[in-house]
Residue frames relative to the residue before (quaternion, step in Angstrom):
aa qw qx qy qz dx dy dz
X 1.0000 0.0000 0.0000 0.0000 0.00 0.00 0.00
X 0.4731 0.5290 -0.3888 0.5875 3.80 1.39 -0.52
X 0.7294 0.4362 -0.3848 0.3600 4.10 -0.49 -0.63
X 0.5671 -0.7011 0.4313 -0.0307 2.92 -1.14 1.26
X 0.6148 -0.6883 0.3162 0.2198 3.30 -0.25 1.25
X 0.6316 0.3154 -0.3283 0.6276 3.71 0.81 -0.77
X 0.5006 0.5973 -0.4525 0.4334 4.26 0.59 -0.44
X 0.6785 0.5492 -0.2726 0.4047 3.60 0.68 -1.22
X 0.7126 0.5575 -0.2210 0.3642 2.77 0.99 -1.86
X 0.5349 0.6347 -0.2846 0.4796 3.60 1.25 -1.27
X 0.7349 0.4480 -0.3066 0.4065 3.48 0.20 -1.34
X 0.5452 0.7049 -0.3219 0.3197 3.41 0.95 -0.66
X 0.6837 0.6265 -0.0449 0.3716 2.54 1.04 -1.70
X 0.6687 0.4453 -0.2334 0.5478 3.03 0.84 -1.63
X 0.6848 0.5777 -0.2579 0.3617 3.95 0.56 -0.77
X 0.6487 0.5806 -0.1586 0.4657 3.16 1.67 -0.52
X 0.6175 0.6259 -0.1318 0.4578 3.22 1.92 -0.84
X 0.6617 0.5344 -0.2341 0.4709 2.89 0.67 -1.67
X 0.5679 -0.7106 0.3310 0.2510 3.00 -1.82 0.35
X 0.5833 0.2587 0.1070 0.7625 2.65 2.35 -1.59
X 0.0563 -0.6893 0.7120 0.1209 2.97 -1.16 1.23
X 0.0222 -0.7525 0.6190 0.2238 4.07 -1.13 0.24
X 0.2533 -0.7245 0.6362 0.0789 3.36 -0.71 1.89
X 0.3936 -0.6604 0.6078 0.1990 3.73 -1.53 0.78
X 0.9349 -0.0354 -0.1661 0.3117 3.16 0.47 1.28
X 0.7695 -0.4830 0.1998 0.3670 3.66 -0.21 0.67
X 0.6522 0.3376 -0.2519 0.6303 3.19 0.77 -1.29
X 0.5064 0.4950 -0.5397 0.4553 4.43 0.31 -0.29
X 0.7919 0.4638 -0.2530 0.3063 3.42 0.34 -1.45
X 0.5486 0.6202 -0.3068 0.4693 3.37 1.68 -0.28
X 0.6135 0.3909 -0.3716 0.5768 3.44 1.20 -1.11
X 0.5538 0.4750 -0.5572 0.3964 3.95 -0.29 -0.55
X 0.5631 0.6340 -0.4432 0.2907 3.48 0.42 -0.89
X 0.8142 0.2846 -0.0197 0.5056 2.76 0.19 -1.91
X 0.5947 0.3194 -0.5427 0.4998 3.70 0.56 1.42
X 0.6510 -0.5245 0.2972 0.4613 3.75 1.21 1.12
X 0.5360 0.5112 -0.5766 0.3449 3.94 0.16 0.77
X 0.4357 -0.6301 0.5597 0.3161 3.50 -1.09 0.99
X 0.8509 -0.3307 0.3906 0.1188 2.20 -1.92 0.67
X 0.7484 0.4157 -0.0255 0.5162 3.41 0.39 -1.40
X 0.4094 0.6535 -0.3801 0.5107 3.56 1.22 -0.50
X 0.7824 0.0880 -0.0330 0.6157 3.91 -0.07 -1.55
X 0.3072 -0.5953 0.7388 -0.0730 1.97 -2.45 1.00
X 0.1780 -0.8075 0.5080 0.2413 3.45 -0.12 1.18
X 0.0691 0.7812 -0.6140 0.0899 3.29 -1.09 1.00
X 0.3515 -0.8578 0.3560 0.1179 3.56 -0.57 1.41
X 0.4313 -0.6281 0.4922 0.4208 3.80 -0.85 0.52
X 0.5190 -0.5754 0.5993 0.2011 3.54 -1.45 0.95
X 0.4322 -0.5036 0.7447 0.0707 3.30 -2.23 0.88
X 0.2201 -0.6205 0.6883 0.3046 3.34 -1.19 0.62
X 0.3512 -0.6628 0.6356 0.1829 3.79 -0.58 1.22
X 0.6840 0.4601 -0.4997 0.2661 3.91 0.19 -0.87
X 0.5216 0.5823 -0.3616 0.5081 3.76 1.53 -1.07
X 0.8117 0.2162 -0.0633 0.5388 3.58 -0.40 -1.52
X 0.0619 0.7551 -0.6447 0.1015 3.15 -0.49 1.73
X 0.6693 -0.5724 0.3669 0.2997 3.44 -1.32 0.31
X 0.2865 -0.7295 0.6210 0.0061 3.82 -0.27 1.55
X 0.2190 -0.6408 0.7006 0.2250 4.29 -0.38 0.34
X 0.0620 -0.7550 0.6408 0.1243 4.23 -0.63 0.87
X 0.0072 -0.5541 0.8308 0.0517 3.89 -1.65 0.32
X 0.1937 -0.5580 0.8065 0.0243 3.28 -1.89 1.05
X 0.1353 -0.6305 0.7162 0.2669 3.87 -1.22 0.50
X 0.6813 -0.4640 0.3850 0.4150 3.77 -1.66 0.53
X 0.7665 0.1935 -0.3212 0.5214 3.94 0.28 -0.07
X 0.0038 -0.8811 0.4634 0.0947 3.34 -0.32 0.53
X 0.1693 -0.8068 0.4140 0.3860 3.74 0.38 0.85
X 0.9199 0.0771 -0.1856 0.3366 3.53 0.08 0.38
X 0.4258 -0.8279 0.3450 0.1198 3.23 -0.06 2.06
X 0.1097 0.8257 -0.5429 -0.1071 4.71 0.43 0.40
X 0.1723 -0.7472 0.6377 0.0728 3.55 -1.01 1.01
X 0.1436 -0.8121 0.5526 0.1208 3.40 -1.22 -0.07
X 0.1990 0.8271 -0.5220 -0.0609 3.53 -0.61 0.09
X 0.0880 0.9138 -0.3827 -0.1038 3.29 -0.54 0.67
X 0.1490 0.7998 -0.5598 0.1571 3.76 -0.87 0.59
X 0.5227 -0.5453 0.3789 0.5347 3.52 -1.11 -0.11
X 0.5672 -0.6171 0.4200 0.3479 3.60 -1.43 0.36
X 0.1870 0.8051 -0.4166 0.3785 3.30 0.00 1.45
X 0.5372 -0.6863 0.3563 0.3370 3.67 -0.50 1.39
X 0.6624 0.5646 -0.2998 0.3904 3.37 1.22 -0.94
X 0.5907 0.5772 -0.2857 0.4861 3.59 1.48 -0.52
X 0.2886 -0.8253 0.4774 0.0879 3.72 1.36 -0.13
X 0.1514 0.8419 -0.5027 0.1251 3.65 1.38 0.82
X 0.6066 0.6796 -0.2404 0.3353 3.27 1.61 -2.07
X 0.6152 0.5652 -0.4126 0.3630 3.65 0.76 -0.29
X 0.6353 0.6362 -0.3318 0.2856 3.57 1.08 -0.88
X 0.2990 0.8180 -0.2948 0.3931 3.02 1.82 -0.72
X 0.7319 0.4691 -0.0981 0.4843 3.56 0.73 -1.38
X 0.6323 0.4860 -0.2728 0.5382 2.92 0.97 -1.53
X 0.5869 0.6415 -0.1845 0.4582 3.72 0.30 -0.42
X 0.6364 0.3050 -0.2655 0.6569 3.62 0.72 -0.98
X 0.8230 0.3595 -0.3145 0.3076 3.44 0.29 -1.17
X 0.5036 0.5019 -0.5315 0.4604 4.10 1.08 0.16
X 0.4569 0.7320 -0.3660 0.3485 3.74 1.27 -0.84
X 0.6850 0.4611 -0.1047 0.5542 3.29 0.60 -2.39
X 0.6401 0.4349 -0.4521 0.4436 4.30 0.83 -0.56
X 0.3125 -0.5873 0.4999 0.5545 3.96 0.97 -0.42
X 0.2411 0.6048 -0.7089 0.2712 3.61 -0.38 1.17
X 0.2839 -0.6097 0.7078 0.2160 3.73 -1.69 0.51
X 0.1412 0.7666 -0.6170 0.1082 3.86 0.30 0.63
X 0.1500 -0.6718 0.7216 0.0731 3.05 -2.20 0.77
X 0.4101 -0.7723 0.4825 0.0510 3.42 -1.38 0.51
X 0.0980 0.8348 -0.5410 -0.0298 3.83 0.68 -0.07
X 0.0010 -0.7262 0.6875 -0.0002 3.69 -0.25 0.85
X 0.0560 -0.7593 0.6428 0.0848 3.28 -1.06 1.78
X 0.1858 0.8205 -0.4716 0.2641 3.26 -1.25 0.62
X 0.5140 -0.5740 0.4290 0.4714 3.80 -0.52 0.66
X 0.1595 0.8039 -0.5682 -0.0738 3.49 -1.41 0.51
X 0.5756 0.5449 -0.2918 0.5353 3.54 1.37 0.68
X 0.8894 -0.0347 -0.0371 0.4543 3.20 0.72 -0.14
X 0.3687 -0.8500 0.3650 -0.0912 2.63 0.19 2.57
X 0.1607 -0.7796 0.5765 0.1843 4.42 -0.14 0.48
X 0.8782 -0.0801 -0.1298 0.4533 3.70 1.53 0.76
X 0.6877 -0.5972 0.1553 0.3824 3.02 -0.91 1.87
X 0.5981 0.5625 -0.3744 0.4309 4.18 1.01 -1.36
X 0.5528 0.6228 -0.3116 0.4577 3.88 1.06 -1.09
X 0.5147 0.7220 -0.0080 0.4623 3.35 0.68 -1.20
X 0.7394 0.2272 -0.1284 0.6207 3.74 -0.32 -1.75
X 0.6336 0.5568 -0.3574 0.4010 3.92 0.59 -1.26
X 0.6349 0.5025 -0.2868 0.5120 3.58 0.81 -0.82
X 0.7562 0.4385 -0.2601 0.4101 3.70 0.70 -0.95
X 0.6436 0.3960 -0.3600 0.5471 3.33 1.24 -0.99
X 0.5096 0.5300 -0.5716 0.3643 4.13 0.27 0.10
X 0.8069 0.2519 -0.2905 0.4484 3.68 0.47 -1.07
X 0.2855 0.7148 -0.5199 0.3705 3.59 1.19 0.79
X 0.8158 0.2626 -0.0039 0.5153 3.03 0.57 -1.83
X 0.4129 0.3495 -0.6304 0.5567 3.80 0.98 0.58
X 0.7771 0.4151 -0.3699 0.2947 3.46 -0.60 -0.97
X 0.5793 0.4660 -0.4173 0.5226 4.06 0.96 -0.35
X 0.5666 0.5801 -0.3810 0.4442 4.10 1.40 -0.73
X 0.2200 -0.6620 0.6128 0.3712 3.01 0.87 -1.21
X 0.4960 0.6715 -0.4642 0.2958 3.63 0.11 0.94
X 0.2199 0.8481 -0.3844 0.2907 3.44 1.54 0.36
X 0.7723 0.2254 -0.3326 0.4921 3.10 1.35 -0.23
X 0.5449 0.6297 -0.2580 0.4898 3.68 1.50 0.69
X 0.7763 0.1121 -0.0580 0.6176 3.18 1.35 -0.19
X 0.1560 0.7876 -0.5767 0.1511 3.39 -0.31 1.52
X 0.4227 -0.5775 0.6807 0.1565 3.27 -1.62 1.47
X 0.4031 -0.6188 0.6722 -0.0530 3.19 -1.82 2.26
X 0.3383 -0.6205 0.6275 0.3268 3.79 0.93 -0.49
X 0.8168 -0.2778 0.3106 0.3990 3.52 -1.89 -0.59
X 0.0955 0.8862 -0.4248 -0.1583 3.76 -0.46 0.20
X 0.4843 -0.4932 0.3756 0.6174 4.07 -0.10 0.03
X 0.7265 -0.5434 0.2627 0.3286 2.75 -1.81 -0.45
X 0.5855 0.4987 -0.3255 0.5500 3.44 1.86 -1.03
X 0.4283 0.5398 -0.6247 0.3674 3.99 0.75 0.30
X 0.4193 0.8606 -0.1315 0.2574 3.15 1.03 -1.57
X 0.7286 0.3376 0.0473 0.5941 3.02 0.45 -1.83
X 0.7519 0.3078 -0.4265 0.3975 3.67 0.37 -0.56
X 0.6066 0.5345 -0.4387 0.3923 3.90 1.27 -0.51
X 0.5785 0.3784 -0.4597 0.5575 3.90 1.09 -0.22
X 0.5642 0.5067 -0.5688 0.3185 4.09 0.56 -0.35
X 0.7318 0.3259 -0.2219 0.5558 4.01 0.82 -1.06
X 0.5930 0.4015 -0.5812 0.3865 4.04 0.04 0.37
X 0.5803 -0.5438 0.5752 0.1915 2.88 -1.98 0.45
X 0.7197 -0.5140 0.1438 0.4440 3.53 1.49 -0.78
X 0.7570 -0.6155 0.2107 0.0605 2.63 -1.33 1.30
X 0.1665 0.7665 -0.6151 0.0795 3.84 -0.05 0.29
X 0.2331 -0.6503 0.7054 -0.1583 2.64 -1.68 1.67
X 0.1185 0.8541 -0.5042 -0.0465 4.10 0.24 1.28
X 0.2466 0.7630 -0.5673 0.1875 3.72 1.13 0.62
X 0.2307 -0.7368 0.6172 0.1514 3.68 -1.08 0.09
X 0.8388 -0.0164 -0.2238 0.4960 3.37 1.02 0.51
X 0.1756 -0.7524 0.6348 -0.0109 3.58 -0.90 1.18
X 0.3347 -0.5609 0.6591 0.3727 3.99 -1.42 -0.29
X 0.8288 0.0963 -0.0308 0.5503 4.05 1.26 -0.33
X 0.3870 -0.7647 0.4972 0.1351 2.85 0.30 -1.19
X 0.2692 0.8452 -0.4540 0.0839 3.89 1.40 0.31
X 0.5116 0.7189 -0.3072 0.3564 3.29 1.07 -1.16
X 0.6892 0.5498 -0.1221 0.4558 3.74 1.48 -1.59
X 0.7284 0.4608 -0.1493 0.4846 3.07 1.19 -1.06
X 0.5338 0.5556 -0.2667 0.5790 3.66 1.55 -0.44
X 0.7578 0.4585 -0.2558 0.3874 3.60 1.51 -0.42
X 0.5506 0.5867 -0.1833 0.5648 2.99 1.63 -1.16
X 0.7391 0.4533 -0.2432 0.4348 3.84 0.76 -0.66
X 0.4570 0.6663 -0.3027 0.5056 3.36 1.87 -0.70
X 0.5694 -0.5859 0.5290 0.2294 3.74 0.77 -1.16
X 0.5490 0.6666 -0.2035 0.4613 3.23 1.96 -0.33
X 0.2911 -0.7585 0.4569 0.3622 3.42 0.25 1.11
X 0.1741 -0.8260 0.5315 0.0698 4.14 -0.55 0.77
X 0.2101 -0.7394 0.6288 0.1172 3.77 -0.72 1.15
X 0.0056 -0.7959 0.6023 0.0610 3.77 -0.73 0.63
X 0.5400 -0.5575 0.4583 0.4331 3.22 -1.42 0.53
X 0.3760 -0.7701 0.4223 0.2953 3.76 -0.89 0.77
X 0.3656 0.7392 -0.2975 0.4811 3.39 1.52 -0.37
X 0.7463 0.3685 -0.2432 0.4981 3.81 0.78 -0.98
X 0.0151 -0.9079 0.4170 0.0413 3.87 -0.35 1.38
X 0.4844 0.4898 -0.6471 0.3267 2.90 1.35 1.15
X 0.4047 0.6387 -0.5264 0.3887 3.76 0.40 0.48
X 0.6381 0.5430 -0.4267 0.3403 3.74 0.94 -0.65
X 0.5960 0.6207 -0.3698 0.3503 3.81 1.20 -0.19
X 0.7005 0.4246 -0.1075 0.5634 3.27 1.38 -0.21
X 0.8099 0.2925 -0.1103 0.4963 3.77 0.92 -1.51
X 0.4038 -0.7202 0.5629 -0.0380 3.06 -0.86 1.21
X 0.3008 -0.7703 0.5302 0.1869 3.96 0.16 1.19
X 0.8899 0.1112 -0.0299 0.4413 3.66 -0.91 0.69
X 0.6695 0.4461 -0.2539 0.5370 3.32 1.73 0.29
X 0.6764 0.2637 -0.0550 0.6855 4.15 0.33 -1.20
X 0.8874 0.1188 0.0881 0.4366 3.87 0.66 -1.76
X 0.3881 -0.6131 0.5607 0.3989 3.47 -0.82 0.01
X 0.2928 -0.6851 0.6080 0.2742 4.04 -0.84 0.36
X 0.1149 0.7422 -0.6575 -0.0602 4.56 -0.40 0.40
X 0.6331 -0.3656 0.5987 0.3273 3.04 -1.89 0.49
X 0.2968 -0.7844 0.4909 0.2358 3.73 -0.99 0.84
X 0.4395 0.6581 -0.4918 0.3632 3.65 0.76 1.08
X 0.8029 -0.2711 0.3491 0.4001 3.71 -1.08 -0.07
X 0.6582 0.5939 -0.2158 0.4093 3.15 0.35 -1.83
X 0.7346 0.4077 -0.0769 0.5369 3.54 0.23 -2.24
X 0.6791 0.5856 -0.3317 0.2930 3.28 0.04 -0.57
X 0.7337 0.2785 -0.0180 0.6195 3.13 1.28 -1.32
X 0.3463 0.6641 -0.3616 0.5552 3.36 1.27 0.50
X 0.6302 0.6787 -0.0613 0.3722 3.52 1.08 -1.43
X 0.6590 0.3911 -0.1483 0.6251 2.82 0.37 -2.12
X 0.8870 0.1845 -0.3479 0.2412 3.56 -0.45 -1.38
X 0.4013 0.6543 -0.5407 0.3443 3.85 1.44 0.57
X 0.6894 0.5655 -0.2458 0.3801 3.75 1.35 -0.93
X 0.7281 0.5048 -0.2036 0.4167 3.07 1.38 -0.69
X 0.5988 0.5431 -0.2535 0.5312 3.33 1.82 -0.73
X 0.8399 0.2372 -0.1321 0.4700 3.66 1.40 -0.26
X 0.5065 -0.8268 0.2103 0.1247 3.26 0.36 1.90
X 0.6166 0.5434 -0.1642 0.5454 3.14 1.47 -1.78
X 0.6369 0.4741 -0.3442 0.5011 3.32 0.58 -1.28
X 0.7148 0.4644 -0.2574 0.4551 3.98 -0.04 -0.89
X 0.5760 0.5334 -0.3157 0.5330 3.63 1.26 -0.40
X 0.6772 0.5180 -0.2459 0.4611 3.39 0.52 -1.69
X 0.6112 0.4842 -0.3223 0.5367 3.94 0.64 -1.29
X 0.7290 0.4402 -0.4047 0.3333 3.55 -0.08 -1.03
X 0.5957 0.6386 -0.3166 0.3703 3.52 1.11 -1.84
X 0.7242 0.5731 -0.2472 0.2933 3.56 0.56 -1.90
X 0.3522 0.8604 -0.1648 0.3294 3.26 1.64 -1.30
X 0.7070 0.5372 -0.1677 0.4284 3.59 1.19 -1.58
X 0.7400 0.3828 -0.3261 0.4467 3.43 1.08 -1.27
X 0.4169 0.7075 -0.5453 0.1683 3.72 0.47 -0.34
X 0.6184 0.6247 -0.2821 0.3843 3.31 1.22 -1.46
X 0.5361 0.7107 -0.4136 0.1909 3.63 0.76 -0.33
X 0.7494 0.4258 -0.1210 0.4924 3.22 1.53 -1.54
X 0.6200 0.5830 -0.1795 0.4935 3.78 1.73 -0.86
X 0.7479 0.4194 -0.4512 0.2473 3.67 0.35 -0.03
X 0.7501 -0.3808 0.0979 0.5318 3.56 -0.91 0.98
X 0.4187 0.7818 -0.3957 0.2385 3.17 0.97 -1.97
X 0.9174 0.2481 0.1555 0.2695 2.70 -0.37 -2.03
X 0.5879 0.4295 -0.3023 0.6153 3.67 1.90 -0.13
X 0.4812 0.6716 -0.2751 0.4917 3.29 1.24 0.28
X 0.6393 0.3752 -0.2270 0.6317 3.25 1.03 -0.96
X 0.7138 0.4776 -0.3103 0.4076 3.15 0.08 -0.86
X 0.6313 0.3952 -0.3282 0.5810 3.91 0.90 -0.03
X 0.6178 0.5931 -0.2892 0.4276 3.34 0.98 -0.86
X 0.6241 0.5067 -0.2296 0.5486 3.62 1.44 -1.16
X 0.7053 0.4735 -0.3471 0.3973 3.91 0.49 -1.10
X 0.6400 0.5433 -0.3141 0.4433 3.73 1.39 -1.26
X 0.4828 0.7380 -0.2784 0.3804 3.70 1.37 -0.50
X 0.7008 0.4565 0.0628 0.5445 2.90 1.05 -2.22
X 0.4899 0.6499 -0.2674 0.5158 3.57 1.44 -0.64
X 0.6578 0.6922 -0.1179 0.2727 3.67 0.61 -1.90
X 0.7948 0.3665 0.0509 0.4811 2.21 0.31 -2.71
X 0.8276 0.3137 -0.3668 0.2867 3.48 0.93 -0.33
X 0.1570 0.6896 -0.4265 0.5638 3.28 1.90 1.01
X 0.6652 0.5607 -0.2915 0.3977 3.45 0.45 -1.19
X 0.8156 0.4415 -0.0512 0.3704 3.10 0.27 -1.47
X 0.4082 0.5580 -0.4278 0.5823 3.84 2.02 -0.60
């Protein structure tokens, strides 16, 4: 709703030209559609994980855990839908849970004022909870920081409802972090597997925390999710998303050549 009309209009444009578009994921390649790009036009090719960083951790949870670590990460941004955990939080609290929250994510240096207010009105409404000492913003971090905050959480929750991919998920889910996604968000279905790699939740309060305390109350199940977690990497590291682009721009060329 921020983007400027003549911006659209450009993008259009530019989408109309080209020969090859490569969209990072099914549900992208669906929206192009339905702004008039054939079919045949995109190719759905995915962004890559560095697999050597975000290696595979094997997780176990026992049924009482004395201390409950979540994670979520993205940029701070209404569209990321962080402000709900907030709840989610009070209510593992109100279950007698000791739970933490690390929300990673820029938090200094905002590219718009709404980004910003969203950021201010979260530690409004942690600090009126009183959870200030349950939920603490890490800011931006590299990647091998990254990797060590999925190496110590218990698990990951991601409550956005709409992505173009989704890397952030896939950097979790390959980590070994059992990973709760909104179920609503279908570019994740090209990759996450419901009750297998991830858990699928309704993106509200309720479901959400439903989830967590279904994962935690059922060991095997929290094993099995973590274990599966390993094969994703097969199709997602650079290696290999690399070639694959490397193969279409080939095929791309040669059949330029030949016109």
């Amino acid at each position: 709703k921020s983007v400027s009309l003549i911006y659209i209009q450009l993008e259009q444009l530019v989408l109309n030209s080209v020969a090859k578009i490569f969209s990072t994921s099914s549900d992208e390649k669906n929206t192009l559609r339905l702004r008039g790009i054939k079919n045949n036009k995109i190719e759905v090719l995915p962004r890559g994980i560095d697999v050597d960083i975000f290696k595979h951790v094997q997780k176990t949870i026992s049924n009482n855990p004395k201390i409950l670590r979540l994670i979520t990460v993205g940029s701070i941004r209404p569209q990321k839908r962080q402000s709900i955990l907030i709840e989610v939080v009070n209510q593992l609290l109100l279950n007698g849970l000791d739970v933490h929250l690390s929300i990673i994510g820029e938090k200094d240096n905002f590219t718009m004022d709404v980004y910003k207010k969203y950021y201010n009105d979260m530690k409004k409404e942690i600090s009126n909870k009183k959870l200030y000492k349950n939920i603490e913003f890490e800011g931006a971090v590299c990647q091998q920081r990254l990797s060590k905050f999925y190496e110590n959480s218990d698990i990951a929750i991601f409550p956005s409802i709409s992505e173009s991919f989704g890397k952030s998920v896939i950097e979790s889910i390959s980590s070994g972090t059992p990973t709760i996604i909104a179920k609503e968000c279908k570019a994740y279905c090209d990759f996450a597997e419901d009750g297998v790699n991830s858990i699928f939740s309704g993106s509200n309060v309720e479901e959400i925390t439903k989830s967590i305390l279904m994962l935690i109350n059922n060991p095997k199940l929290y094993m099995k999710i973590s274990e599966n977690g390993e094969f994703i990497k097969e199709g997602y590291g650079w290696e290999v998303v690399t070639r694959k682009l490397e193969k279409e721009l080939v095929k791309l060329l040669e059949s330029n050549q030949k016109s």
